[in-house]
N, C-alpha and C positions, 0 to 999 in steps of 0.2 A: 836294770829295771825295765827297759824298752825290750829287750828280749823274750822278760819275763811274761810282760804286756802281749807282746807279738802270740807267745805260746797260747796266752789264754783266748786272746781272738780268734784262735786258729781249731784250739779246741772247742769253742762255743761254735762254729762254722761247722766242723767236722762231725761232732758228736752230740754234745747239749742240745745244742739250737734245733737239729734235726726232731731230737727223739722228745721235745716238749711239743714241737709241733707237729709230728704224727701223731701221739699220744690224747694231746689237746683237740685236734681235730677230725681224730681218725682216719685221717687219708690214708688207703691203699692196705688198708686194713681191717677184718672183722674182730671187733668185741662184744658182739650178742647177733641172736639170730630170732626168728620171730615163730619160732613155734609155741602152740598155743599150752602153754605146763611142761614146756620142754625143756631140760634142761640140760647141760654139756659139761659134768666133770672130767676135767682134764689135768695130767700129772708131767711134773717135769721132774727133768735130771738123774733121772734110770738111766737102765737097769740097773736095780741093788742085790745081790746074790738073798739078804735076808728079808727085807721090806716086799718087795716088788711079789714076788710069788704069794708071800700073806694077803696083800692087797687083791689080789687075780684071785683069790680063794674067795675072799669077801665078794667081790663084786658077783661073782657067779653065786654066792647064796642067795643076794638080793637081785639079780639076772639084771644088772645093771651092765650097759657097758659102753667105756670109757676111753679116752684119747689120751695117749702118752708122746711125751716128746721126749726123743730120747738123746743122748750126748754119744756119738758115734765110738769113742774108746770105750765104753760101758758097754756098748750094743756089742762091738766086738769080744769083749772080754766073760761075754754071757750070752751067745745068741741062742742057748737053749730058750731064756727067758722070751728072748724078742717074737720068738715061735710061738713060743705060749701065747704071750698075748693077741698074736695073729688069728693064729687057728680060734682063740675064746672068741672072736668076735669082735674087738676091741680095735681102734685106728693106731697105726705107728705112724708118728713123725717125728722131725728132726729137730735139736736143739745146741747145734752146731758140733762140730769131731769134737772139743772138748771145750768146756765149762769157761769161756773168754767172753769176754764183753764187745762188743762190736762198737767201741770207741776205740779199742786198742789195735784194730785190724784194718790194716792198708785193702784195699779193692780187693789187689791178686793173694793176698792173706783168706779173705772172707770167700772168696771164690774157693779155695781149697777148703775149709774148713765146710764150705755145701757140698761140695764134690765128695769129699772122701762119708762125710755121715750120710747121705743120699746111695752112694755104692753100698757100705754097709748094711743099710736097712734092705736096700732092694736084692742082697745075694741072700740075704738070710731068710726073707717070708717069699720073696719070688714077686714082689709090686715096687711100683717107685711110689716112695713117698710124696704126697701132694700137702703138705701143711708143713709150715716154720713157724717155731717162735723161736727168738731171740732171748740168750742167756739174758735176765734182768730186766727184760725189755726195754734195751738197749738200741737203739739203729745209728747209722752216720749217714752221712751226707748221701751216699750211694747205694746202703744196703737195700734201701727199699726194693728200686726197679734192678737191680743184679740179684735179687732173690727169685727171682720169676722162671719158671712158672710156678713155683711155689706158689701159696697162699699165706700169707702171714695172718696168723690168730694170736690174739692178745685177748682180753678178759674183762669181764663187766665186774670180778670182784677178785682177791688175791687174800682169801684169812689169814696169811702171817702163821703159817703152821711149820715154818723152817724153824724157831727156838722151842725147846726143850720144857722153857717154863711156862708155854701157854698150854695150859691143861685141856684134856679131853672134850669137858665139858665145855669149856669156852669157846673151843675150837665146833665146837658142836653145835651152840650158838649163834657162831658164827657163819658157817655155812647156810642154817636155818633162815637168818636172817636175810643171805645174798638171795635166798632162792624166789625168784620171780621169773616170767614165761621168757625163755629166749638169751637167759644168762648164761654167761660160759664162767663156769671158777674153775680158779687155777689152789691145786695143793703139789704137793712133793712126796715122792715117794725114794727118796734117796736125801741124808742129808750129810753128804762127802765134798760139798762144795762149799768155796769161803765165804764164810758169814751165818752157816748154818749148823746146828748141831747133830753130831753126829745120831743120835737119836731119836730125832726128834718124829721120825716117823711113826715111830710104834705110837706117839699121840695121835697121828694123825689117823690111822687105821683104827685106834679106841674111839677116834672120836665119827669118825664114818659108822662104825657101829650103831652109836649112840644115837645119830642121824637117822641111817636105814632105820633101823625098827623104831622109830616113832611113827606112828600114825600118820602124822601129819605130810611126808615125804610121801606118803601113794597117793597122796595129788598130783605129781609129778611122774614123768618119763624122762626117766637119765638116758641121754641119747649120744650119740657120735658126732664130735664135727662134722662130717658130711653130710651125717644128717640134719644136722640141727640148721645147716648151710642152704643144703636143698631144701628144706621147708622155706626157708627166706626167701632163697631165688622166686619160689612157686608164687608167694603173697608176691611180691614185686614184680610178677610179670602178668 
């Protein structure tokens, strides 16, 4: 029982505790940026051989374009895609070499898992990646400042578009609703990671359809994190 105790003090030290209070009080991290109708959708957990290129179709009908974090085995395993997205205009960043939770990763673990998806991304478009988000957004005790120079982006809203059963429409609603000046949402464009379905993207691209062409989104400019960044800096300075 005293061990058991020990484990769980050690895990609330190392993982929990960290990632409620980054989370809770944003330190050392952006979750919106202050442009004025500006918006910054952003995809994790690409590239997907089928998802990801339908996605990159879409967004160039609506000349939207968007921020991918990507999982460095995927990147390798498709860096046709990762070009695409480059060359379209669109931000590549990093979403650690593969799909793990940064409660699970010792210092010199998380140090390689930046190391190898940061080489990745940079042999394949020819730039080093300046943006991380954390699988689940997840951090430990150390991930913060050992991510650096990185920029760590997290999100003013997350619609839950990884299950299968949340419909087009809902999903569509949803977005609708996160969208205010300076939000970053987070959707997926792969869902081969655990806890999500395999599927579930083809909702997510129905339902970005469904989004763009309403009226009511040409209020808005879907933007890049850097840009959406650099508009912030400029208000704040």
């Amino acid at each position: 029982m005293i061990v058991v105790a020990y484990l769980v003090v050690l895990l609330f030290i190392y993982a929990v505790g960290p990632t409620l209070f980054i989370r809770l009080t944003g330190t050392g991290i952006h979750q919106r940026g202050k442009g004025h109708k500006m918006i910054a959708l952003t995809f994790d957990d690409g590239p997907d051989p089928i998802y990801t290129p339908m996605l990159l179709d879409l967004l160039d009908q609506y000349e939207v374009k968007a921020t991918f974090f990507v999982v460095g085995t995927k990147a390798r395993a498709y860096p046709e895609i990762i070009q695409n997205m480059h060359q379209r205009g669109h931000t590549v960043g990093i979403h650690n070499d593969i799909h793990l939770s940064n409660w699970l990763l010792p210092p010199f673990l998380f140090h390689k898992q930046l190391r190898k998806a940061t080489k990745t991304v940079e042999a394949i478009t020819g730039e080093t990646p300046r943006y991380y988000r954390p699988p689940w957004g997840h951090f430990n005790l150390l991930s913060l400042p050992a991510s650096k120079p990185l920029q760590t982006i997290m999100w003013t809203s997350i619609p839950g578009d990884w299950k299968k059963k949340v419909s087009p429409q809902t999903l569509a609603k949803r977005i609708q609703s996160a969208c205010s000046s300076g939000a970053i949402i987070t959707l997926h464009d792969s869902g081969t990671t655990l806890g999500a379905d395999l599927h579930a993207p083809a909702n997510t691209i129905e339902a970005l359809k469904l989004f763009l062409s309403d009226p009511a989104s040409k209020d808005y400019q879907f933007v890049t994190i850097p840009v959406i960044l650099q508009t912030t800096a400029k208000s704040e300075g």
